[in-house]
Each structure stands twice: as C-alpha cells, then as structure tokens.
FILOLO-910940 format. One record per residue: residue in one letter; x, y, z of N, C-alpha, C in turn. Coordinates in steps of 0.02 Angstrom, whole numbers, padded with zeros to 5 digits, always signed. Example, Ala and Ser with C-alpha at 12.3 -4.5 7.8 and 13.67 -1.06 7.14 Angstrom:
2
A+00660-00284+00390+00615-00225+00390+00660-00165+00390
S+00642-00112+00354+00684-00053+00357+00645+00002+00394
***
This chain:
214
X+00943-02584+06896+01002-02543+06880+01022-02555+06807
X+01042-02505+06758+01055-02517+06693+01113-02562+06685
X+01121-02585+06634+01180-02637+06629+01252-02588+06588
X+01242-02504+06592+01270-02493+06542+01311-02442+06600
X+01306-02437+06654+01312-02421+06700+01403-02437+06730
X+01437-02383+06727+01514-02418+06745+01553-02382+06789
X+01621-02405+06819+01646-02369+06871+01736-02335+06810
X+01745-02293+06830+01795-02273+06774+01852-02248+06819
X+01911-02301+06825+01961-02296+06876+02030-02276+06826
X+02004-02233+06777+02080-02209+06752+02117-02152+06787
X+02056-02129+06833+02093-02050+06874+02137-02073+06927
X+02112-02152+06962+02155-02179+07023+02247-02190+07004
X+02268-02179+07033+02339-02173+07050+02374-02230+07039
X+02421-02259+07018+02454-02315+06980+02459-02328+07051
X+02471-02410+07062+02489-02432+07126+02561-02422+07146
X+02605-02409+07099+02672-02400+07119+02688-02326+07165
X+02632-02258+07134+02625-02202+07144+02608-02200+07207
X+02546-02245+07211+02510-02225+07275+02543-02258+07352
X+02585-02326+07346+02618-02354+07396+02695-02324+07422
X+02729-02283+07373+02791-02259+07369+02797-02212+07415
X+02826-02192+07455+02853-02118+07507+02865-02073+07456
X+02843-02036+07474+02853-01964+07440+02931-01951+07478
X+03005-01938+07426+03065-01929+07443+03064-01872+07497
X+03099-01891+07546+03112-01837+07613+03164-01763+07585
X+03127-01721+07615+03169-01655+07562+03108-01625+07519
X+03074-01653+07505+03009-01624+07468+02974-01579+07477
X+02982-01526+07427+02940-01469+07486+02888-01456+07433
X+02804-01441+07464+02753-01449+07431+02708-01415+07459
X+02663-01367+07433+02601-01343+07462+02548-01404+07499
X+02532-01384+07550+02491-01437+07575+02409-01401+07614
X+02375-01437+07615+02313-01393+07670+02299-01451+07725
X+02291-01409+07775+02309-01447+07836+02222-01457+07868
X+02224-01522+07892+02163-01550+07897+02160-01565+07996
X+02142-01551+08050+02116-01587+08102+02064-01620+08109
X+02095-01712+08127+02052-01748+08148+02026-01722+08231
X+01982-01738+08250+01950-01708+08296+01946-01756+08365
X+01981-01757+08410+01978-01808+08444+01951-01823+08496
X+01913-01749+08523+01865-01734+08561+01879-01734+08624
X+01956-01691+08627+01985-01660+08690+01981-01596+08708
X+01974-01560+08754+02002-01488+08753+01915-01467+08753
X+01947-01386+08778+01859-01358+08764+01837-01350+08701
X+01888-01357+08619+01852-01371+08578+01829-01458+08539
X+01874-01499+08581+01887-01564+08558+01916-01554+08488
X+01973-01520+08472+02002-01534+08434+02067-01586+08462
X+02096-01588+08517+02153-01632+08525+02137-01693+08536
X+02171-01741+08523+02175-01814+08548+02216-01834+08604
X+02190-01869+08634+02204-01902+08693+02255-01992+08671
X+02310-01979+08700+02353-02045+08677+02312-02110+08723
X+02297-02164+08690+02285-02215+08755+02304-02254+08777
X+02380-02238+08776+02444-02287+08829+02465-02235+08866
X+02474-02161+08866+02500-02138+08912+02463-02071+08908
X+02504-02018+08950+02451-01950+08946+02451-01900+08905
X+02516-01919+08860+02520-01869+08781+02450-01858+08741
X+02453-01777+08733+02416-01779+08699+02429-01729+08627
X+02398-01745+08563+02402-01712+08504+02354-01686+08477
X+02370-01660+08413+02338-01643+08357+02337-01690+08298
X+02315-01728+08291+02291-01781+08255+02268-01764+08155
X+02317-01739+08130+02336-01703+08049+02336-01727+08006
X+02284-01731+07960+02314-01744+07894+02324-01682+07836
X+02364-01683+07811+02393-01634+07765+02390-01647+07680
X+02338-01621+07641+02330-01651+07590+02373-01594+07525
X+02430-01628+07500+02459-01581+07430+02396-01557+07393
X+02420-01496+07367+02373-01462+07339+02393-01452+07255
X+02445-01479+07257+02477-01456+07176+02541-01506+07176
X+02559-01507+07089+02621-01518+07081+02620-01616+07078
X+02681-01643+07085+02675-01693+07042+02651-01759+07111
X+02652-01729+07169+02640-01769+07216+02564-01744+07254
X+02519-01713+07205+02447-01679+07215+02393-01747+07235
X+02359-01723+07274+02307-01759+07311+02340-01837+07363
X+02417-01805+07373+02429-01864+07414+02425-01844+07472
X+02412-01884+07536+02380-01870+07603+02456-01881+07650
X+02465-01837+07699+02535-01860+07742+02505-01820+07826
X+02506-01895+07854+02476-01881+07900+02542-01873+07992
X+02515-01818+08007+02562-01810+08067+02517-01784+08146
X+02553-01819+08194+02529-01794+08254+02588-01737+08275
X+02536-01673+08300+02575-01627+08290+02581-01630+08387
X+02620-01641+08441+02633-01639+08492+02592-01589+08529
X+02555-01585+08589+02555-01520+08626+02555-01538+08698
X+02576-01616+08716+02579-01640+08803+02623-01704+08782
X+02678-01716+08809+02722-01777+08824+02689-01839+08847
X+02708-01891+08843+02680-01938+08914+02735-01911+08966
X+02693-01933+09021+02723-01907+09086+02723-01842+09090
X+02724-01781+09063+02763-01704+09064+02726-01686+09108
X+02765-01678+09175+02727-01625+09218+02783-01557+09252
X+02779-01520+09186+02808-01441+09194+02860-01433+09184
X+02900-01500+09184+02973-01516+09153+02994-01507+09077
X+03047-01521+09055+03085-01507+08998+03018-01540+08944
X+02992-01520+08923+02926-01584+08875+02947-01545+08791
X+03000-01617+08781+03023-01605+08714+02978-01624+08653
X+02933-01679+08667+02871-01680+08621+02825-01617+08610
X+02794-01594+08666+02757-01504+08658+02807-01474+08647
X+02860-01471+08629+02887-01408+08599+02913-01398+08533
X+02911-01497+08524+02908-01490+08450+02849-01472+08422
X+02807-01505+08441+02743-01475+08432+02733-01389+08421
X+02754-01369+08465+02736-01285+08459+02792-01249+08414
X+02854-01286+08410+02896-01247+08350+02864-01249+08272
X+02816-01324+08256+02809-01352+08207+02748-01295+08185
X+02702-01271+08257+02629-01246+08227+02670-01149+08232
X+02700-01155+08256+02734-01072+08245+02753-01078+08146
X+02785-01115+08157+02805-01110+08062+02759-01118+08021
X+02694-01140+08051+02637-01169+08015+02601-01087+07996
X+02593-01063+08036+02576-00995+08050+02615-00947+07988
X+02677-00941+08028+02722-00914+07988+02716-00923+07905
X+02715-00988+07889+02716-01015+07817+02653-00985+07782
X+02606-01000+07832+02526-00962+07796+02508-00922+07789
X+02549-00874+07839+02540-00804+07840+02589-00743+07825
X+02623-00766+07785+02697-00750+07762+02743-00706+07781
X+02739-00719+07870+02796-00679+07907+02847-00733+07917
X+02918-00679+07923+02979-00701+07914+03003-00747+07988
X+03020-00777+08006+03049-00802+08072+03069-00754+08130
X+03129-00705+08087+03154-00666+08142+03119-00623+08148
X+03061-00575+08110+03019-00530+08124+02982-00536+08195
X+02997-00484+08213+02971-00486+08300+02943-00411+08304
X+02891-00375+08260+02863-00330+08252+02801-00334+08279
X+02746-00313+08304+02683-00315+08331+02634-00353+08289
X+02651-00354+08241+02605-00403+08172+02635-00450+08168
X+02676-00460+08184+02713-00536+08158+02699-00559+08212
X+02719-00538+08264+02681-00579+08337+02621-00609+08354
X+02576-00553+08327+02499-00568+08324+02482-00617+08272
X+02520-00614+08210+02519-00666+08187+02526-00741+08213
X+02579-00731+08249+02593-00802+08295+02537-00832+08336
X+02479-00784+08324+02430-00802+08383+02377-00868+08362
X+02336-00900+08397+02277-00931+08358+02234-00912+08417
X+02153-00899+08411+02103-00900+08466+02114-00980+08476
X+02126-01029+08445+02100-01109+08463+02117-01150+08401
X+02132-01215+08412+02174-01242+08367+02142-01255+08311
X+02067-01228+08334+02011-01238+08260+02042-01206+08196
X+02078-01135+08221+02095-01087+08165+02161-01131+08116
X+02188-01168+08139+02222-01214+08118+02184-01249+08057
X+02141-01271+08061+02085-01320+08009+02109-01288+07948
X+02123-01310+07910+02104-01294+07834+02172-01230+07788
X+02212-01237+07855+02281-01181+07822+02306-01207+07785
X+02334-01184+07730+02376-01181+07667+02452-01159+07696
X+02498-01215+07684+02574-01169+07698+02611-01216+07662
X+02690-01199+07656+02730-01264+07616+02742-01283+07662
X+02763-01345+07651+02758-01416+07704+02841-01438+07656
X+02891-01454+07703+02932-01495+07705+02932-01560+07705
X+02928-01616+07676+02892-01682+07664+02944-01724+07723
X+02955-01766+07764+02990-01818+07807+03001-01875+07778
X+03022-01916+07821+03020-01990+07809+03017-02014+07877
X+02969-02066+07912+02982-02074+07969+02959-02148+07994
X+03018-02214+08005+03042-02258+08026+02976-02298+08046
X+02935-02345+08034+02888-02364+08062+02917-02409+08111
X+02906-02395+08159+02923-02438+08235+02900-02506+08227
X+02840-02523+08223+02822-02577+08185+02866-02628+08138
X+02874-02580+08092+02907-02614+08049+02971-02599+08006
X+03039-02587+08043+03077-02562+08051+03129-02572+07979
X+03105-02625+07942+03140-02640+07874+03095-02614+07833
X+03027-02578+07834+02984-02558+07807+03024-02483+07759
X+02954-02463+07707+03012-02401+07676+02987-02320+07723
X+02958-02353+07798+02927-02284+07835+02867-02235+07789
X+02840-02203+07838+02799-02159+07808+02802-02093+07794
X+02779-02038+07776+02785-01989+07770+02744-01957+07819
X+02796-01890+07851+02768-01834+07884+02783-01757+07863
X+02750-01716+07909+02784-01662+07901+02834-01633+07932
X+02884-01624+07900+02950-01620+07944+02942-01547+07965
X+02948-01503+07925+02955-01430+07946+02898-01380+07914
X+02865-01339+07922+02832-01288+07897+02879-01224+07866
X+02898-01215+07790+02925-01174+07752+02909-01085+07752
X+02935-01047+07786+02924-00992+07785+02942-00949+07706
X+02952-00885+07731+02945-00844+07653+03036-00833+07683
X+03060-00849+07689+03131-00827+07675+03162-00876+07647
X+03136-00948+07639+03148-01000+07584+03164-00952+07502
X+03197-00988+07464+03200-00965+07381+03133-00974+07348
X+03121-01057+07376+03047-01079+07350+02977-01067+07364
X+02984-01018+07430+02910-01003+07440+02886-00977+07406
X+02894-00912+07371+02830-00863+07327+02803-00919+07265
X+02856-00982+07241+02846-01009+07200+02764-01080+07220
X+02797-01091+07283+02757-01155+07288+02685-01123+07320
X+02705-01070+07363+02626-01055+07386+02594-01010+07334
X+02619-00971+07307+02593-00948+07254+02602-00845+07263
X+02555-00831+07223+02582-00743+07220+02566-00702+07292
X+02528-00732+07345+02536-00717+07410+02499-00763+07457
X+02520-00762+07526+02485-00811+07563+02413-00803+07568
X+02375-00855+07602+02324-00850+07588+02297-00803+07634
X+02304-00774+07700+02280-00743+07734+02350-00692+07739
X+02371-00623+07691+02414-00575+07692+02415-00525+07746
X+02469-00512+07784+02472-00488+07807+02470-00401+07790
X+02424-00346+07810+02425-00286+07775+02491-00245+07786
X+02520-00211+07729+02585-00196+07735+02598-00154+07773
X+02656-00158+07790+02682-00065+07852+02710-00035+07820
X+02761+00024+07858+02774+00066+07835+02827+00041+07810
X+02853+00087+07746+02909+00042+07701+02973+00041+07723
X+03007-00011+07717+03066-00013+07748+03111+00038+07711
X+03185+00067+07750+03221+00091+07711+03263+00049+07652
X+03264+00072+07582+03298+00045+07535+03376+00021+07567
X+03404-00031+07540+03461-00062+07565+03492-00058+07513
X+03480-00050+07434+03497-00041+07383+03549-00139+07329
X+03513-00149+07376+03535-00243+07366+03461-00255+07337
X+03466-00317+07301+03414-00352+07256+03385-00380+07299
X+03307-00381+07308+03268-00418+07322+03271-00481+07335
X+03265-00509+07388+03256-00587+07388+03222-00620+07332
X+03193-00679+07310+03155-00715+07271+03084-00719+07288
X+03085-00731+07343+03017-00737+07378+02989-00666+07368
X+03009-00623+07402+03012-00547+07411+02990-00512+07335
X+03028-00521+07286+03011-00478+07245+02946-00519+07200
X+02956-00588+07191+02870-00626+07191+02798-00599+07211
X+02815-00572+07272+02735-00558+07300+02712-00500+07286
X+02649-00463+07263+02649-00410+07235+02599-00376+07306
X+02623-00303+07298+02590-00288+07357+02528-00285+07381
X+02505-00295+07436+02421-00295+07439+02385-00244+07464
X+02340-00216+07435+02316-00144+07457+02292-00145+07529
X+02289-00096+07592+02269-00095+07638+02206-00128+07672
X+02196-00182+07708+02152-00221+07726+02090-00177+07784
X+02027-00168+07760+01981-00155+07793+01969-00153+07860
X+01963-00132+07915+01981-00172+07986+01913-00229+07984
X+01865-00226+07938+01817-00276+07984+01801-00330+07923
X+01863-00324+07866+01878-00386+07832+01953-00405+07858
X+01981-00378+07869+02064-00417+07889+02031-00484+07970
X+02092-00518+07958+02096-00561+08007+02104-00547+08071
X+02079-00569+08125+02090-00547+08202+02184-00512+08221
X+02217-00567+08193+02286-00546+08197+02322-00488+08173
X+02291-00486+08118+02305-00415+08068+02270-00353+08083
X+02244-00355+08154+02185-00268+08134+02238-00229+08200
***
C-alpha cells in the first residue's frame, strides 16, 4: 500500500454537531428510510420482542439546510402491545403520523376530502413509504434509559402545505404532484404562501402519473 495514501476527515461533523439534539420545533425536509424487519406479507414491519406491538422501524435522513445529513430515527406505530380491537392509541398514532406523511409528500391539504386527496391517502403497501420526501417536524424524546440524558430526536409531526413554511422547505412542488382540477372559484383574498409558491403543473399522462392520481 503507498505510504502517501490518507483518510481526509474535514467533511465529518464537529463532535459537538454531531452529539447535540437537533432543537424540538425544527422543521426540515427529510427522506424517509424503512428498516425492514421482516414482518407482514412484505416484511417491511417489525415485530417488538417484549410484547406484541408492532412497527415501522424509520430512519429519516435531512436533506438540506443547516441540520443536512443528520439521521432521526422513529418507530412509526401500527399494533399496541396487547391491542386486541380496543382503543389502540399507539396504531393510531401511527396512522395519523403516516396520513401527514402522505399528505406532506404529496401536497394535499388536511381538510381536502375530494376524490384525489383521498386516493392520495392511499398506499398499495408500506413499501411505497420507502424513500418519501416530506417536511418533518423535528421532536425531542426522553430516553427512558436515561432520564437526565439530553433525549433523542424524532419525528414529531409530518408538515402539510397549509404550513407558511412548506413551499419553502420542500421546495417549488412536491415530489410526486398531484394533477390539478378544475379551478376553484376566485375568493378575491391573497394567496396563501405555500399556495402562491407552487407553480402549476401541466396535466399528468395517465400511464406516467402515480396510481393515486389517475
């Protein structure tokens, strides 16, 4: 091996950077990663092994901005321990968290309850999940463990487009756009922020648009 040969660690992250919580309140583009835990008919969920909860096993990597290439990892709920058909407040956080996830990526509004925004809500399988782009609300969350600790970071909420900051943080449209409808009537009030950000997108192909969108 040459002797001239070297490792060049000026791109690595100051240690103060890399050990610190990213402040709770943070809202940041992120792309969402499933570990694979080899449950379910696709083995994307994980199986808990103290009780019968089971998740989605996430890491979420920033994509920009001053907290870029940091990793914030969350189990996203979809079975309680114990839950059998009862109140199961873990799966439903779970399913509020991947509705906004949706929402955020695909830049329908919350209250929209139109035939596209619905279908939007859809996934064939949590695979379609892999690799989405949405803003991510940054957490802070208590390590049980170690309870004087400074906790770790999760994802608290998934940021839709009726935020001020969405058109800004995800950028000039989501990554998978929804094709536009028919135009709403003028209200003669200014544009939201988000809203007047996104520029419109010409009519989507039916056999390039997304399953949700045709």
């Amino acid at each position: 091996m040459s002797g001239n040969f070297t490792h060049d660690f000026n791109g690595a992250e100051a240690q103060q950077d890399a050990f610190e919580p990213i402040p709770a309140g943070t809202l940041a583009k992120v792309r969402l990663t499933i570990r694979p835990g080899g449950v379910g008919p696709e083995g994307w969920v994980t199986q808990s092994r103290t009780s019968e909860a089971q998740y989605l096993n996430t890491e979420a990597v920033i994509v920009e901005g001053p907290h870029a290439r940091r990793r914030v990892y969350t189990r996203i709920g979809l079975r309680g321990k114990g839950a059998q058909g009862g109140d199961d407040t873990y799966a439903n956080r779970g399913r509020a968290l991947i509705r906004g996830i949706l929402e955020s990526a695909r830049g329908i509004a919350a209250k929209d309850s139109s035939d596209r925004a619905r279908a939007a809500r859809t996934i064939r399988g949590y695979g379609d999940l892999n690799g989405m782009e949405f803003v991510a609300r940054i957490g802070l969350e208590k390590d049980r463990d170690d309870p004087r600790g400074p906790g770790r970071n999760v994802i608290a909420a998934a940021i839709g487009p009726e935020h001020a900051d969405y058109a800004r943080l995800m950028g000039a449209a989501p990554a998978q756009p929804m094709p536009p409808g028919p135009a709403a009537p003028a209200t003669g009030g200014a544009a939201p922020p988000w809203a007047a950000a996104q520029p419109s997108q010409p009519p989507a192909a039916a056999g390039n648009a997304p399953f949700w969108a045709r």
